[in-house]
N, C-alpha and C positions, 0 to 999 in steps of 0.2 A: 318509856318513850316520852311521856310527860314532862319527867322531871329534869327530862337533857333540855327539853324547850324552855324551861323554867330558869337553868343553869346557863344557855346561854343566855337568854333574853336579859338577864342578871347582869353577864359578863361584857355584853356590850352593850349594858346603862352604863355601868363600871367605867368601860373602856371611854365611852363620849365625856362622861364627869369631866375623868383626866385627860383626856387630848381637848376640849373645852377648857381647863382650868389651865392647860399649860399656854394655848394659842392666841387664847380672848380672855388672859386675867382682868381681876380688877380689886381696886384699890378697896379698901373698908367702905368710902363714900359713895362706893358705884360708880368711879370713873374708871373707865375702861385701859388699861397699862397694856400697851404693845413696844418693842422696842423700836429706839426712833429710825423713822424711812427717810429714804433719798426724797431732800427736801421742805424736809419738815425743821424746826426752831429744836435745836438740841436742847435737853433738860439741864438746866444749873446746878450744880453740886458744887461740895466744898468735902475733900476730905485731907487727913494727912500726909506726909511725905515719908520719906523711911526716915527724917530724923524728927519727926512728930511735930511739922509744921508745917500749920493750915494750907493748902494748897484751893484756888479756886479755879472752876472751868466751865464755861459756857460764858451766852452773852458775846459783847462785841468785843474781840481781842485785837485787830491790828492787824493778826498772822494768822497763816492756816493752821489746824489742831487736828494731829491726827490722834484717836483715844484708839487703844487697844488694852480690850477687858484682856485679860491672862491668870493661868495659876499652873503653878509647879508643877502640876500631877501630868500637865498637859503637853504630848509630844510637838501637839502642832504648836504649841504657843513655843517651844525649846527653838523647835527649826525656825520661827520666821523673828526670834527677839535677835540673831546676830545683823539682819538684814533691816531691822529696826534704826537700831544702832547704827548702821549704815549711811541711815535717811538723816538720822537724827545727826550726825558728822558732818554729811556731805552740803547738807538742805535746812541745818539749823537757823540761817535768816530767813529762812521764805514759813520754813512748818516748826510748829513746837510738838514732839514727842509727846505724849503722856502715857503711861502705861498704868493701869487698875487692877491691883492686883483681888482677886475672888477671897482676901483674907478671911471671910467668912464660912468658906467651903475648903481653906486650906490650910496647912501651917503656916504662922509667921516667920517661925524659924526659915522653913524650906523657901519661902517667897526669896529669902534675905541669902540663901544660897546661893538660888537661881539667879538674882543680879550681879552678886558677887563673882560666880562663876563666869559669867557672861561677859563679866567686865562693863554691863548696862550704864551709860551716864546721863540716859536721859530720865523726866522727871517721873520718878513710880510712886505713887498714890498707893494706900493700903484702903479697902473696905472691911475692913473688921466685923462689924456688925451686919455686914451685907444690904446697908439701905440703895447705895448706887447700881447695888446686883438687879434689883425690885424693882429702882425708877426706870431704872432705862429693860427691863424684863429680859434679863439675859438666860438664858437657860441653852449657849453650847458654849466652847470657848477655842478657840479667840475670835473676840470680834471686833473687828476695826470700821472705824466709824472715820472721814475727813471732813471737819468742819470747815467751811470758807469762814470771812473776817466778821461774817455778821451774824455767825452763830448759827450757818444752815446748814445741815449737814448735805453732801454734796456725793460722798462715796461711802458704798459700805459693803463689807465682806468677810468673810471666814481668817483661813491662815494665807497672808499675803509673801510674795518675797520683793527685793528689792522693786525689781520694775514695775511690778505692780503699783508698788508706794510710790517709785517717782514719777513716774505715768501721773498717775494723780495729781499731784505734786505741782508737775507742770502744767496741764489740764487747767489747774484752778489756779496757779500763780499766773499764767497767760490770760486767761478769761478775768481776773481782780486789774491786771494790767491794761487791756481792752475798755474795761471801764471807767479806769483812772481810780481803781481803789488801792492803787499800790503807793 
């Protein structure tokens, strides 16, 4: 009887460790890495393109940015990238696409399918090394993040479909208008 209290009391130290290291990471330096919320200054990054040219995002861009982490393996990322593509046709003066691919957790190969198949023409970014995976603490996928012009994030959510994204879309092109940021 002992040794079951012993077993569990074990198993959820165990359990809090990892749902603590997953919910409330933190960087080497002791800063605390959550992924970014509605409102918060999106993190800068710089990675490459599928043809290995530097790509930068964050900061003040002009346009709305909609980022969406994805990877191959991922059903919901399949269903919402033709609907991407969509936004990214319809809405390409008002938002810039970008898609992050999890190269770290995925094939490059299969990434490079996945677009191809999809016929994706908006810009996809590869993380290789998985550092943009860590800055921005991704750990489901897909997640779609809307930055307005000033680098704020403004929407953020799982697997979206079109209306979603133009809802948004409009939302923060009306509201950049309102202000006279357009």
């Amino acid at each position: 009887m002992k040794r079951n209290w012993i077993i569990l009391g074990l198993l959820v130290l165990v359990s809090g460790y990892i749902l603590y290291d997953q919910l409330i990471a933190s960087d080497a330096d002791g800063t605390v890495v959550s992924a970014p919320v509605v409102g918060s200054l999106v993190p800068d990054f710089e990675l490459p393109d599928l043809g290995d040219r530097p790509v930068e995002v964050g900061g003040e861009t002009g346009k709305l940015t909609l980022i969406n982490f994805w990877a191959s393996w991922c059903q919901p990322c399949y269903n919402e990238a033709p609907d991407l593509q969509q936004l990214h046709a319809q809405y390409g003066d008002r938002v810039q696409v970008i898609g992050v691919n999890a190269t770290s957790l995925d094939k490059e190969r299969y990434a490079r399918e996945f677009v191809d198949e999809l016929n994706l023409t908006y810009t996809i970014l590869m993380d290789r090394e998985g550092e943009v995976t860590k800055l921005y603490n991704i750990n489901a996928y897909p997640l779609n993040l809307l930055v307005d012009r000033q680098g704020i994030v403004r929407e953020q959510g799982a697997e979206i479909d079109f209306e979603t994204a133009e809802r948004w879309v409009r939302t923060w092109s009306d509201a950049a208008e309102e202000d006279g940021d357009l």
